[in-house]
N, C-alpha and C positions, 0 to 999 in steps of 0.2 A: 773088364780090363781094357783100357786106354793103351794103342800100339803105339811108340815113339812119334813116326811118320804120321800117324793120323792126328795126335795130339798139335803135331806143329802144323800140319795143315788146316785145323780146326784156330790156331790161335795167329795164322795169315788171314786166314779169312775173317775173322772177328775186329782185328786189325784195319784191314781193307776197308769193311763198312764203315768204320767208325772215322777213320782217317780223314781230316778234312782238305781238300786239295786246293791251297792259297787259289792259285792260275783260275780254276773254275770259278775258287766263290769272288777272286774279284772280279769277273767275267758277270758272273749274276749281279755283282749291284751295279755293274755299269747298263747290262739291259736294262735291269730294274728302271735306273736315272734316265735313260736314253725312254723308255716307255712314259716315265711319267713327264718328261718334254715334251711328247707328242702329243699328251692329253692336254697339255698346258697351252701349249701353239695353237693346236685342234679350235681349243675353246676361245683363245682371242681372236685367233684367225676367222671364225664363228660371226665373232660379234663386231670385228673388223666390218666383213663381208655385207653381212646382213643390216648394218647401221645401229645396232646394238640392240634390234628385234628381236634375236635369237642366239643362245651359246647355246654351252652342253648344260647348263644349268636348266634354261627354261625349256628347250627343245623334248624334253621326255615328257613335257606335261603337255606342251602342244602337239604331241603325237598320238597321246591318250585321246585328249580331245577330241581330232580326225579321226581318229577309230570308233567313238563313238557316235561322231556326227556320220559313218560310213554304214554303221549300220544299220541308225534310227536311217538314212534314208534307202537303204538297202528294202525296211522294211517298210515306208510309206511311200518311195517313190522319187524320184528329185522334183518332181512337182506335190509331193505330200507337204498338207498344211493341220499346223496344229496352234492350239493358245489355251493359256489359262485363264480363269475363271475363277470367282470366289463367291460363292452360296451358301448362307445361311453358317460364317464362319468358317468353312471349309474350302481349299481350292484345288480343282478340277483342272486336268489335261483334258482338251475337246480336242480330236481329230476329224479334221476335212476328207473329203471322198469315198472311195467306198471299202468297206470293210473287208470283204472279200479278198483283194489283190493284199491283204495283209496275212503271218503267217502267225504272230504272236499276239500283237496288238490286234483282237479281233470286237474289240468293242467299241462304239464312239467316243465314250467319256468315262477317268477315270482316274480315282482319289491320285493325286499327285504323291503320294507316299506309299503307291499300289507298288510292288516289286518290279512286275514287270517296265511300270513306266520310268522307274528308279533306272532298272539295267539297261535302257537305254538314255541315258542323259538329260532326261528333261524333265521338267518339273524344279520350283524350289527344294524339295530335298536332295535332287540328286544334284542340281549345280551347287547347294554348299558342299554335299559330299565330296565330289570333283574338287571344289574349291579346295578343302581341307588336305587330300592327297597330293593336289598339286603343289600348295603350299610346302608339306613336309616334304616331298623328292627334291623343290627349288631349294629348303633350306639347305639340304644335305647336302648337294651336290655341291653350292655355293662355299658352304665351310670347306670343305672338299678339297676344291678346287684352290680358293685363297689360302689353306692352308699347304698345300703342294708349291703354289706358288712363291710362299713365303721359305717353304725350306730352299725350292731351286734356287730363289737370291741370296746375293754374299751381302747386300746393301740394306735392306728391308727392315724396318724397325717394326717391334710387336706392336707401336701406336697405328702404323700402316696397316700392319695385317686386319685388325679391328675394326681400325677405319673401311674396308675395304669388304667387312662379311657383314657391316650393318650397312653400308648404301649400296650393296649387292642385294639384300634380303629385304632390304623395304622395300628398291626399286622393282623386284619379283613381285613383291604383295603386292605392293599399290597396281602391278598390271594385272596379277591376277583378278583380284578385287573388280577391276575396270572391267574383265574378261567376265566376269560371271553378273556383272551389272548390267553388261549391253545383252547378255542372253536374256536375263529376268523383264527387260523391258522391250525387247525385240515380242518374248511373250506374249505379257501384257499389250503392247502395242495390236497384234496379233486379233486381242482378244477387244479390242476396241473398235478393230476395222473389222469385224469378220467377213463383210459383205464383200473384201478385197483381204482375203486373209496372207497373211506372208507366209511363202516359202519356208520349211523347213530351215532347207537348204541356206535360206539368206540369212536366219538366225542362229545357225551355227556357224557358217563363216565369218556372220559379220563380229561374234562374241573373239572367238579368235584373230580377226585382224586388228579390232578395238587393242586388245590385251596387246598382240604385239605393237602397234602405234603407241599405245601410252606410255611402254616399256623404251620405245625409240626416243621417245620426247624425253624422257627422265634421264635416259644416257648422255642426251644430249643439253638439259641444261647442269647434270652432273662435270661435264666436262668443261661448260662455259662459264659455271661460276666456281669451279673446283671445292666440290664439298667434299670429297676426300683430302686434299689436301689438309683442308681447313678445319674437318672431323678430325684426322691426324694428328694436325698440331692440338686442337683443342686437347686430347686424349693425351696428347704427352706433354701439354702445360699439367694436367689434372692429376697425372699418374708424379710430376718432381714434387706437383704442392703436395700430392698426400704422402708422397715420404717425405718432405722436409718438415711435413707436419706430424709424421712419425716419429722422425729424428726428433722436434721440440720434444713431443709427448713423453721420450725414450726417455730424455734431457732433466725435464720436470719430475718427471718418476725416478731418477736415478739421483738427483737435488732432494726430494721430500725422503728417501728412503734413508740419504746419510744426514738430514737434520730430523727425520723420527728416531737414529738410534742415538744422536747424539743429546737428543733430549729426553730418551731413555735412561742411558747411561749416569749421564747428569741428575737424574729424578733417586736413579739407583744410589749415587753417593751419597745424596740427602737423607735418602730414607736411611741407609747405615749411620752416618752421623748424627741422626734424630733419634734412632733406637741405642746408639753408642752412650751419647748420654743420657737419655733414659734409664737409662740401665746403671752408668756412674751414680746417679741423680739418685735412683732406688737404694741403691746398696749404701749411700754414706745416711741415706736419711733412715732408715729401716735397720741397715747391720753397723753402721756405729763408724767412728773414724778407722778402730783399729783394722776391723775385716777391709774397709776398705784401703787401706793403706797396704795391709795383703795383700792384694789384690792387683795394685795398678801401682803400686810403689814399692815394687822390689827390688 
């Protein structure tokens, strides 16, 4: 048994949770707006500052990076030297000095696809691997970003927004690419001079400051010859031709559909007046004038 007083106290309270309070939730999406400004600002401000080196896009992959170049020299040394090698099909990490002051890496040389030289960054498989993650956080964060972008503006056409996640997302690849090409040949180089072998250290920074230089240059001839502008408009000459060429298509298809039924239709009269008198034609030649006079002369 449910007591008066406790029933109605049970259906305030059921009340209360569910209840949605205007004041608050428009309170939440003005945070909401007012947060995603700051990530928006954050990131121009970003690539403002930096000369278009660095936003919130490419900044997690170049952190990755340093963490990894923090280790490997954590673990050989900031005078630790290393280069690859290719033997008999296969290519080798060789590391310089002594093995000893090392805690993981305790061998001279090894298969470039060995885990351990994997988990610290070097080697062909582990700079594609790098390559590939850094790639997909750059794409994400890009669409991300431009599409925040495009809701905060009241001006902003979807040919913009497009415009602006495909010369975001090349100009990331192309420096990533650049970033993981100056490491493969800082390597190799590495491995040609051994007798003066390079620094660790100088071929992970130098793969990082490559990737950001090439990423600056891009920003900067993006801006000089405005290929967003010019992607933009191309994207919204391309996006009216193909619906006005939707619209013909719609045009054509809606023209053949009323001269196939009207040549249907048409075909249908014929064929009744071809069987109509067939059928007269049968009955006066077969049942005689009389039936036929029954028939169709009453």
């Amino acid at each position: 048994m449910v007591y008066p007083l406790a029933e109605q106290r049970l259906a305030q309270q059921h009340s209360a949770a569910h209840d949605v309070n205007p004041v608050q939730d428009e309170a939440i999406a003005v945070s909401l707006e007012a947060f995603a400004q700051a990530i928006v600002d954050a990131h121009q401000g970003m690539a403002l500052m930096t000369g278009g080196a660095l936003d919130l896009a490419t900044l997690p992959g170049t952190l990755l990076d340093s963490r990894s170049g923090h280790q490997l020299l954590k673990e050989i040394g900031i005078k630790g030297r290393y280069y690859t090698k290719i033997a008999n099909g296969k290519t080798y990490v060789i590391f310089k000095g002594y093995p000893a002051v090392r805690e993981v890496l305790k061998g001279t040389r090894y298969l470039s696809s060995s885990p351990k030289v994997v988990a610290f960054g070097i080697g062909p498989e582990a700079i594609r691997a790098g390559g590939r993650a850094n790639a997909v956080i750059m794409i994400t964060c890009y669409v991300a970003l431009d599409i925040m972008q495009f809701i905060m503006s009241d001006t902003q056409l979807y040919s913009e927004l497009f415009a602006n996640i495909i010369v975001d997302v090349a100009i990331g690849a192309v420096a990533i690419g650049a970033g993981m090409a100056a490491a493969a040949a800082g390597a190799l180089l590495a491995g040609a001079i051994t007798t003066v072998a390079i620094p660790a250290l100088a071929i992970t920074a130098g793969a990082i400051v490559v990737g950001m230089a090439v990423g600056m240059a891009l920003g900067q001839l993006d801006k000089m010859f405005g290929l967003r502008e010019k992607l933009s408009a191309a994207l919204r000459w391309t996006g009216e031709a193909v619906e006005r060429g939707l619209q013909k298509t719609g045009q054509v298809i809606r023209e053949a559909q009323v001269s196939m039924r009207q040549k249907v239709e048409e075909l249908e009269r014929r064929s009744n007046r071809f069987f109509y008198d067939l059928e007269r034609e049968t009955i006066w030649h077969f049942g005689g004038s009389d039936l036929y006079n029954q028939i169709y002369r009453r």
